[in-house]
N, C-alpha and C positions, 0 to 999 in steps of 0.2 A: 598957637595951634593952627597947624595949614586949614584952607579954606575949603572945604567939602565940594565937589562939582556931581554933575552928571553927563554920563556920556550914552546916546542910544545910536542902534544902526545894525547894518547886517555883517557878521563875520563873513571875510572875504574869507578868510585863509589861517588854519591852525598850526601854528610856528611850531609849537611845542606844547604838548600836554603828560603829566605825569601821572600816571592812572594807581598810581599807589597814596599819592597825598591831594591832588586833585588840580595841583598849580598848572597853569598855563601862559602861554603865551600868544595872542590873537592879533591878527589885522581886521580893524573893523572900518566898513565906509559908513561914516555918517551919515546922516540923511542931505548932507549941504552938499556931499559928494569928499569931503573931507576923508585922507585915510591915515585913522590913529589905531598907534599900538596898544597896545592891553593887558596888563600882568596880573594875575592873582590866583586865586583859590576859586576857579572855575571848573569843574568836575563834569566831563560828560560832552562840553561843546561842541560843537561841530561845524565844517564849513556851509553857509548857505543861512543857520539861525538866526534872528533876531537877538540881540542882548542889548538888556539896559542895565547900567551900571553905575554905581554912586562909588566916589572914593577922591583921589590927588592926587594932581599932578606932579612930576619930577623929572629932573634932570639927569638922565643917564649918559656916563662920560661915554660910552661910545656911539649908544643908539640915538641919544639927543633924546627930545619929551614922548614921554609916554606916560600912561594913566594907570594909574595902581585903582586896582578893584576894592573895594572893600564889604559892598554887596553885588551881586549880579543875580538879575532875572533873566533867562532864557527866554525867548518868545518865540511862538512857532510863525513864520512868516504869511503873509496873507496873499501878495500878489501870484500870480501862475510863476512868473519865471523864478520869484527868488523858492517856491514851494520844488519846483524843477531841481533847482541848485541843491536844496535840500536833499532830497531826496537821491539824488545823484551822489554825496559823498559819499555815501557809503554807512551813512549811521544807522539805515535801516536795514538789518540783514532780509536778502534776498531781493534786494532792489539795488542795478547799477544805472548807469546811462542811459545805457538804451531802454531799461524797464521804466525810469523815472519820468522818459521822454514820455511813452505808449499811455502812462496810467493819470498824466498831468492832461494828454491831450485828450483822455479819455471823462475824466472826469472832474477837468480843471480845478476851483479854488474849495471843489466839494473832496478837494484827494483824500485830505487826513482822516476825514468826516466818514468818508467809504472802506479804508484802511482800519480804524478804531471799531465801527459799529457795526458794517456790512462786508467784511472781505470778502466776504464766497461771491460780491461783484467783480472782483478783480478775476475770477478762472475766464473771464469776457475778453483778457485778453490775453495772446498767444503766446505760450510758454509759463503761463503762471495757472501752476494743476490745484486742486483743491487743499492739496498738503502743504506745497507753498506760500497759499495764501494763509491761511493758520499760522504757518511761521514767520510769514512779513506782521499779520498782525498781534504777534506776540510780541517780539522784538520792538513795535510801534509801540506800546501798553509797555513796555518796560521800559523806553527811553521816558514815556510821559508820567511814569513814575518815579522815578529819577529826578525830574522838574519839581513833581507837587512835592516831593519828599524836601528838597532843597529849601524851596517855596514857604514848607513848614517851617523848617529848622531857622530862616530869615528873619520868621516874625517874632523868633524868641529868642532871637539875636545869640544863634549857638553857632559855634565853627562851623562852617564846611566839611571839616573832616570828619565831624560825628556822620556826617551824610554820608561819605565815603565809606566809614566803616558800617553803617547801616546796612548800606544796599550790598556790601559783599557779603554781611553773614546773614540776611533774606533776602536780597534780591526783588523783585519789582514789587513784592508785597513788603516793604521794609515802614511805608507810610501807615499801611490800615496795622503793621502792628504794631507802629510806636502809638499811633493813636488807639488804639487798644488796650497799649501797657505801656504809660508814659516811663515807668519807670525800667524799661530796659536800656534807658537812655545812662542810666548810674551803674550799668554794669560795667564791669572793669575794660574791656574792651573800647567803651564808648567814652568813658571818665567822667562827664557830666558829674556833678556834685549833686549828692541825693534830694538835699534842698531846695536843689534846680529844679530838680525832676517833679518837685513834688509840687511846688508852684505850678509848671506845666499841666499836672495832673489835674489841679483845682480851675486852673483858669479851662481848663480843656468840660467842667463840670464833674469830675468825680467824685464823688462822698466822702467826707472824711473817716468813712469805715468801711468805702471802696476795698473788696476781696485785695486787687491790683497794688492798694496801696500798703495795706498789711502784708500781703507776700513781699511785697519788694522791700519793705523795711526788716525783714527778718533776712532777705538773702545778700542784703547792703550791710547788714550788720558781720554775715559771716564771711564775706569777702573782705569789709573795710577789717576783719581783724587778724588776716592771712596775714597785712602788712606790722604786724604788732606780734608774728614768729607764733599764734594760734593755728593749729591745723584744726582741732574743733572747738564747738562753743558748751560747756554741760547747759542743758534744756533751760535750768530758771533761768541761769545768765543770760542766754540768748533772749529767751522771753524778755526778761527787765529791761535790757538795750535797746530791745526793738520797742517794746512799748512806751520808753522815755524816748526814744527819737520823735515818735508821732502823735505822741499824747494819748496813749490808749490805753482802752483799759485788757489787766491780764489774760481776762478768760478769751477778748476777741483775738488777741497774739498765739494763743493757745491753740485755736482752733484754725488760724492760716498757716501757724508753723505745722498741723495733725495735717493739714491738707497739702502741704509741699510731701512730706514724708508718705504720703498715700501715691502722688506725682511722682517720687522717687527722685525728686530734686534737690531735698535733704533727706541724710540718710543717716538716722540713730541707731547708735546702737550703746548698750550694758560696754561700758572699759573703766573696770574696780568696781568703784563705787559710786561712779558717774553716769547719767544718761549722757551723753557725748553725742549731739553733733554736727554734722560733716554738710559741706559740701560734696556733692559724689565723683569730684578727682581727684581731691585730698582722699578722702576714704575708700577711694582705689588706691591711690598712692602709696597710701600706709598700709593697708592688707597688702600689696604685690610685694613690697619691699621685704616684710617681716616673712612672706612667703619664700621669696629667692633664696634670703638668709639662709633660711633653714634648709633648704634645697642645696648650696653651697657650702654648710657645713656639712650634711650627711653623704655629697656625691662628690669627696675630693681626691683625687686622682693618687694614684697608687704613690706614697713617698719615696723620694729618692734613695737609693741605699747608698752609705755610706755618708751620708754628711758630716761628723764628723770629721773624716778625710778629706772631705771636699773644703772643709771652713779650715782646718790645718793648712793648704796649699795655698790658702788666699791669703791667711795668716802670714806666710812667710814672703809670697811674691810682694804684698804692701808692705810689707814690714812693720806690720802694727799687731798687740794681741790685744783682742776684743774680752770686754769685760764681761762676767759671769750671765748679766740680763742680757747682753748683746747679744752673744754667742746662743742664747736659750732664745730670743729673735726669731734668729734664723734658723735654728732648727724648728721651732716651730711655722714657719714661713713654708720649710718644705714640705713638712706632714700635713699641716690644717688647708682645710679648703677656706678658712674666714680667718683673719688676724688683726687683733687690735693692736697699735703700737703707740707710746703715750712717754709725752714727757717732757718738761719745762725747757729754757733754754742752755747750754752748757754740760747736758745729760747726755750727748752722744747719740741722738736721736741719724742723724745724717751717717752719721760712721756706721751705725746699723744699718741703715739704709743697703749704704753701698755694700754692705758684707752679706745682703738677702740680695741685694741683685746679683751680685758675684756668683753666686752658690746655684742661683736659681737658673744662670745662663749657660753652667758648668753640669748641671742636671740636663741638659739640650730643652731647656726653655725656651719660649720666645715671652717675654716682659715688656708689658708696655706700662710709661712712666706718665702718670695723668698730675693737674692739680686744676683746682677751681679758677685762676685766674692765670693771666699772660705771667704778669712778674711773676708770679709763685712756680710756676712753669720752666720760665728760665734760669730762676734760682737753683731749681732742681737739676737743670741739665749741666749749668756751672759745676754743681759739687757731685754729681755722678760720672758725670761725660759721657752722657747719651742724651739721646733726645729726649724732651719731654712738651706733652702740650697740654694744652685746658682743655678739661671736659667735653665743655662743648665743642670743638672745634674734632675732636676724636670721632664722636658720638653723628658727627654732618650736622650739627643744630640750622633750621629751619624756621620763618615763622608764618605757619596758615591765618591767612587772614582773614578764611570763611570762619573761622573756629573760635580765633583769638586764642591760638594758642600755639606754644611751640613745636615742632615735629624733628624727630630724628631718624637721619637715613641708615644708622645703625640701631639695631632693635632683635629680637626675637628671628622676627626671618631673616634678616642679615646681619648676623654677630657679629663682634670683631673679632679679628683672626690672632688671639692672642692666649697663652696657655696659664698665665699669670698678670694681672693688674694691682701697680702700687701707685696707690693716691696718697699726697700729700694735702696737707693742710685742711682735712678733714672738719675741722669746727665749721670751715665756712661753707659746707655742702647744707644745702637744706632738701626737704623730703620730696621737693618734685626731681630734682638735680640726681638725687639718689636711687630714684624709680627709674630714670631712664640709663643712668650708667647701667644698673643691673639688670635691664631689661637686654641689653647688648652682648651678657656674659655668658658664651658657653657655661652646659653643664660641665662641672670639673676643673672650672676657673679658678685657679688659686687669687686670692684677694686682700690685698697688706694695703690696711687703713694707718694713715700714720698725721698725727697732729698732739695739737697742747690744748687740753680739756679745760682749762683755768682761761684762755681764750674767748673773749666775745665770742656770741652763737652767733650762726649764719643769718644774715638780712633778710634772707626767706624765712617762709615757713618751716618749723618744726626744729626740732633739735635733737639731728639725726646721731653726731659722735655724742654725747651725753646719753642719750638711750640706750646706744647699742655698750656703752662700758658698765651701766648701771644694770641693762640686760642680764649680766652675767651667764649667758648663756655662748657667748662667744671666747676664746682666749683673748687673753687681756696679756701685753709687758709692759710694764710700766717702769722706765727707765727713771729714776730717783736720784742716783748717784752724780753728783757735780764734779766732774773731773779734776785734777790740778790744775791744768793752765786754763779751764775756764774759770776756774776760783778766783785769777789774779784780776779778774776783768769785775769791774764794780758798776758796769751795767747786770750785767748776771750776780751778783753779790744780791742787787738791791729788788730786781727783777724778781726774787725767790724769796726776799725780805717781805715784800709786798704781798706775795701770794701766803706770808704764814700768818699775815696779817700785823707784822711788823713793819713801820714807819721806814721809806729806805735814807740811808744817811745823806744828809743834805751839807755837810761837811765838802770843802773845797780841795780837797788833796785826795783825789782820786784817779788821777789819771783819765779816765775813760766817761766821767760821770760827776754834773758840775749843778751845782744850785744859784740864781741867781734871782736875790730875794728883789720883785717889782709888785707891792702891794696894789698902786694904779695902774688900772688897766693902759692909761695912754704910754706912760712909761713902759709898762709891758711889751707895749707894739711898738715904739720906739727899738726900743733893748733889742726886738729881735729881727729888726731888720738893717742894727747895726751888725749883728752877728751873721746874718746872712751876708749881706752886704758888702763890709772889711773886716772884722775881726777875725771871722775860722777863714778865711780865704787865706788873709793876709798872715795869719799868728800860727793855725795850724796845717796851710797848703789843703786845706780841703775847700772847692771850686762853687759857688751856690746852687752850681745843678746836680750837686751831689749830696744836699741838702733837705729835708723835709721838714717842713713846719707841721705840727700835728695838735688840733685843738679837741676839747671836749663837743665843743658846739657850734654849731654855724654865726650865731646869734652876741651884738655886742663886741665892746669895743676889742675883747679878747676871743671873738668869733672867727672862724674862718673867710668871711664877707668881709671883713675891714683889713682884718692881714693881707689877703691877696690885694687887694689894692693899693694898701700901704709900702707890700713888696714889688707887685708890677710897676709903681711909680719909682721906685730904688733901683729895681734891678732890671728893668727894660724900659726906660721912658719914651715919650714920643721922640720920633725924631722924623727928619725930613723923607728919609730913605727906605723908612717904616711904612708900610700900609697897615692900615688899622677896620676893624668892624665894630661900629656900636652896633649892640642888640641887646634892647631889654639894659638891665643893672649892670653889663657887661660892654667892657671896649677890646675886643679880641686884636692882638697886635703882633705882627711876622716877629718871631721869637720865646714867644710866651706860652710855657707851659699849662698845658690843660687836663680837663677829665672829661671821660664822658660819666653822665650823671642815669643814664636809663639801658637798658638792654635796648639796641638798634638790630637784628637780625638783615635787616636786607641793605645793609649799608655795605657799599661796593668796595674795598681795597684793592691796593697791586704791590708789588714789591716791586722793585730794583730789576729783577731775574725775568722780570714779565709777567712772573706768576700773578695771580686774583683769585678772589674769596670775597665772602659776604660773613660780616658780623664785628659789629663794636659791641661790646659789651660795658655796664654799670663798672664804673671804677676805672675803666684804662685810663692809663695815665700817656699822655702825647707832647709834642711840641710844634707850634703853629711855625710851617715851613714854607709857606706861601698867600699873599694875600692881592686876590685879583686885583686891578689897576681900578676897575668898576666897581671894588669894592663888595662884587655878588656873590662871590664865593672864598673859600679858604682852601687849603692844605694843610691836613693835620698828620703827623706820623705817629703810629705806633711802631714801636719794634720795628722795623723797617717795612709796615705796610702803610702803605699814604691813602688818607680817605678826603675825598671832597666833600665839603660841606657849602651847600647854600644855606639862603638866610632861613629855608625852612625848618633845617636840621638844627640851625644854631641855638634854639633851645632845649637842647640838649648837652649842649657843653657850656662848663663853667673853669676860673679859673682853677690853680692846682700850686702856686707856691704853698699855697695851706691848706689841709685837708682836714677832716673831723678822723678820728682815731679809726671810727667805723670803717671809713671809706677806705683807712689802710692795712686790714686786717689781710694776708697772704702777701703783705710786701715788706721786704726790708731796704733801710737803707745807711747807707754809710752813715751820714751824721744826723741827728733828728733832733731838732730842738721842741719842747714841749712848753704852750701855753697853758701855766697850770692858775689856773684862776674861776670861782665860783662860777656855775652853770646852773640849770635846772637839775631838781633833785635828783631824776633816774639817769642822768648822765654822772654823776661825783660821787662814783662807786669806784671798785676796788679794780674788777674788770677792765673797766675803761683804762688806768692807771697799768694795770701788769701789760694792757696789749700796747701801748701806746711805749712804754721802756722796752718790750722784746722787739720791737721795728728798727731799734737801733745796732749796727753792727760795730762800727768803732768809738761812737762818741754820742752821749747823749747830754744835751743841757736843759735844764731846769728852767724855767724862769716862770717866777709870778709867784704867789701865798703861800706860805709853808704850812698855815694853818688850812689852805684847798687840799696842798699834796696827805696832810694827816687826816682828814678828813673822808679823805677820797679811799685812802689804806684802809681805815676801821672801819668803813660800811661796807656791806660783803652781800650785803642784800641784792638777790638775783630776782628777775622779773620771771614770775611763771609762766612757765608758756604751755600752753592746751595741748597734749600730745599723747597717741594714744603706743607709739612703737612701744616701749620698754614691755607694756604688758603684753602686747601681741605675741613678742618674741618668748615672752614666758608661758604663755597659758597656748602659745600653739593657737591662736585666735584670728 
């Protein structure tokens, strides 16, 4: 373990500071007269400060030694000249040079003293009016809040960046209110683990029947189970959760959840036969949505006459005749203002597709072609041949970081200028994603929802396409019919086997669809990075980057963690010519395929063309295209936009030869071999198994238990998840 130091002295000069995560870069002179650089998660600095600093030293290939931070305290400086310097950068609004010269000579090493407690001393000198003075010593009292707030979070050895995200969503009061309500610290925002917080809470002295601590353990229960696809909690549940977190008893849960609910910061309400609830932008999210709905089905724009003639003409220019549910599609596409469109793989779901787009642009439509992720996006503009983007990127996705939350610049006052919207891959939209698409849609929107219901639900909350088909108040097609030439393909054979609850054949004479029995996991992992590796390369001309590895779970020697390593040692090893990043359990390497594992909103891209944009999203899939010679930063590309990552971002990204089946829901790929081997129970369902075979487009291999893969077929058992659409949409609620 390197050798811990300290370093104190005055910041000469701030190289670089990032005011989004807090990192910086400092020239500081020591007290010897010595001038050392200074890197870390310093938020707020400024030239002229004091700072002392504990952390290691290191060798940077270009800049030579400098000192990595790993605490820093701010000091406000004591003598006149460096109080001058201070004061003079500019950290303090309404004070420049010449004011900092006037108000040090006026009131020398008493300045800050006179600034903090007495400003209306400063109108004594010329040019600083009484309203001035009020805002220099505001600005003063918000930078010294910033320090204690820091100062706090130091001694309880919490990141920097919770401080960062504190002061942006309150601001100079962000200290007296985490010490007020330590547990704002476990809001999602801030991530703190509630256990954290709650130590914080006690050591800070609050009761263990602290109002603070009962609210926040009822509003940590209904956040921590947004990520578990709950949009509400019904009332006892909540209660029993909360009260088993903190060891309480029922009545006193009872009475801080009756007093959120009076706050209006949960919001119950009667859905069935459940007291249901909510957090209040989940429970706006699902009233707006069920609201639009209905709004979109009763206000849909005059249908096109003639479609039949119009679907005839398209009929003949492709030279295909559309099948009885297809054709009934798109007729319905042109009439209805809301359409469900449904149906396994090899069911002609895409030929439909194309034959409502056709119709819809032959009516003088203007159609815009959305999907939840980049790949599912480009999938779509492949078999249509038009454009198509993700959601967000349509929508201008944003993220306020007073708010913690996301913003789009498409919405109600500024709709998208479009007369029909078709989404694909529909399962993986969850109910926030679904509020703001339809918050964007003109009245009169025509709206073609189009995925495969037997699909894993969205990673978010709620389980928006299942509602809205179970709704029955929407039309529904539900494409059934397995065409002939998809019949021949025994990925779709088995993919429809598994959905009826049938074992799919693990027989070796299939063409397309290959079992390869590896009871040990090491031989498993073996097996299949000789198949990545040489086998499909070399036997079937398909390349390992057109390959996906797909596991049930992260976890284990058959987990997505040991594959990618197992592969990145196969199929990209060190080499001389390689630059490499260790970070964390990760050695990121110029060539190796990655993901990102979180929503990044303000991560900067460019393309090729010059273009830029902001936003990586949970799941892209990239490849590392450049690694600084310093080793401080990378190149990653998506789709042809390249994004820079320092080491701050780097946890963020993990490898990607192996992925958990989740993380590949809206993507397919040419060959997919599957790690089929025991997991934890809610992962070795049926689900997991149909979504992980429909990823594959020409060739999918087996490998690993036959008795996991039958296993995985017969349990059909679905995780309930808290959702109040299906009834809204019925009961008009």
């Amino acid at each position: 373990m390197e050798e811990r130091s300290r370093v104190e002295g005055t910041v000469m000069q701030v190289v670089f500071c990032n005011e989004e995560n807090g990192y910086a870069v400092l020239r500081l002179v020591e007290e010897t007269g010595e001038l050392t650089t200074v890197v870390g998660c310093i938020p707020g600095v400024v030239q002229g400060e004091r700072l002392a600093a504990v952390g290691v030293w290191e060798e940077h290939p270009q800049h030579g030694p400098q000192f990595k931070a790993e605490e820093a305290e701010c000091l406000l400086p004591e003598e006149e000249e460096e109080i001058e310097h201070y004061l003079a950068s500019g950290a303090i609004k309404g004070i420049g040079p010449a004011t900092a010269e006037k108000i040090v000579a006026r009131f020398g090493v008493e300045s800050f003293a006179v600034i903090a407690e007495e400003p209306e001393r400063l109108t004594c000198i010329k040019g600083i009016t009484a309203k001035r003075a009020r805002e220099i010593a505001e600005s003063f009292r918000s930078r010294m809040g910033v320090k204690r707030l820091m100062e706090f979070l130091g001694r309880y050895e919490l990141p920097v960046t919770v401080g960062v995200q504190l002061y942006k969503r309150f601001g100079a009061d962000a200290l007296e209110r985490v010490q007020d309500n330590p547990y704002l610290l476990a809001t999602e925002d801030c991530g703190v683990d509630f256990a954290r917080s709650d130590e914080i809470a006690l050591a800070l002295g609050f009761p263990g029947d602290a109002e603070q601590r009962l609210r926040g353990a009822v509003l940590f229960e209904l956040s921590h189970n947004q990520n578990n696809g709950h949009v509400f909690l019904p009332r006892e549940k909540l209660i029993a959760a909360a009260a088993q977190l903190i060891d309480m008893g029922r009545e006193q849960m009872e009475l801080a959840l009756d007093t959120l609910i009076e706050r209006h910061q949960v919001i119950q309400r009667q859905v069935a036969n459940v007291s249901a609830c909510y957090l209040y932008k989940m429970f706006e999210a699902e009233t707006y949505v069920a609201e639009k709905l209905r709004l979109l089905l009763s206000s849909a724009a005059a249908a096109g006459k003639n479609v039949d003639r119009i679907l005839a003409q398209v009929e003949k220019e492709q030279g295909i005749a559309y099948a009885p549910a297809q054709k009934e599609a798109v007729a319905l596409a042109a009439q209805e203002g809301v359409l469900l469109l449904t149906g396994g793989p090899g069911t002609g779901k895409t030929t439909a597709v194309c034959g409502v787009l056709a119709v819809l642009e032959r009516m003088g439509l203007d159609a815009l072609l959305l999907a939840p992720t980049g790949r599912a996006a480009k999938r779509m503009s492949e078999v249509t041949g038009r454009d198509a983007q993700t959601i967000h990127r349509c929508l201008g996705m944003s993220w306020n970081e007073q708010t913690g939350t996301a913003t789009f610049q498409k919405g109600e006052k500024e709709p998208l200028e479009a007369d029909a919207v078709i989404v694909d891959e529909m399962s993986m939209v969850d109910l926030q994603l679904m509020r703001a698409l339809l918050a964007a849609l003109r009245p009169g929107t025509r709206l073609v929802m189009v995925g495969d219901p037997d699909q894993l639900p969205s990673v978010g909350a709620g389980n928006v396409f299942g509602d809205l088909i179970r709704s029955e108040i929407i039309p529904v097609i539900a494409l059934r019919e397995v065409f002939r030439q998809a019949e021949q393909s025994a990925i779709i054979r088995n993919a429809h086997a598994v959905n009826s609850g049938e074992c799919p054949d693990l027989g070796n004479k299939q063409g397309d669809c290959f079992f390869l029995a590896r009871r040990d996991a090491v031989r498993l992992a073996d097996t299949i990075v000789e198949l990545c590796g040489t086998r499909l390369p070399n036997n079937m001309g398909i390349p390992a980057t057109e390959i996906q590895v797909l596991s049930p779970t992260r976890k284990g020697a058959a987990g997505t963690e040991e594959l990618n390593r197992a592969l990145q040692a196969a199929l990209n090893p060190p080499q001389k010519h390689k630059g490499e990043v260790i970070f964390g359990k990760w050695t990121f390497r110029l060539g190796d395929r990655v993901m990102q594992n979180r929503n990044n909103y303000d991560a900067v891209w460019e393309k090729p063309d010059g273009s830029a944009g902001t936003g990586v999203f949970n799941g892209d899939v990239g490849q590392i295209t450049e690694v600084a010679e310093n080793s401080e930063y990378l190149v990653v590309c998506f789709d042809e936009r390249y994004v820079i990552y320092d080491k701050e971002m780097l946890k963020d990204l993990e490898l990607a030869y192996a992925m958990t089946v989740h993380k590949s829901q809206g993507s397919e790929y040419r060959a997919v071999i599957f790690a089929a081997m025991n997991a934890a129970p809610s992962l070795m369902v049926r689900g997991v198994l149909y979504t992980a075979i429909t990823r594959a487009r020409e060739l999918l291999v087996m490998v690993g238990d036959d008795a996991a893969v039958r296993n995985m077929t017969m349990n059909d058992r679905q995780q309930r998840r808290y959702s109040g659409l299906k009834w809204r949409l019925r009961n008009g609620a």
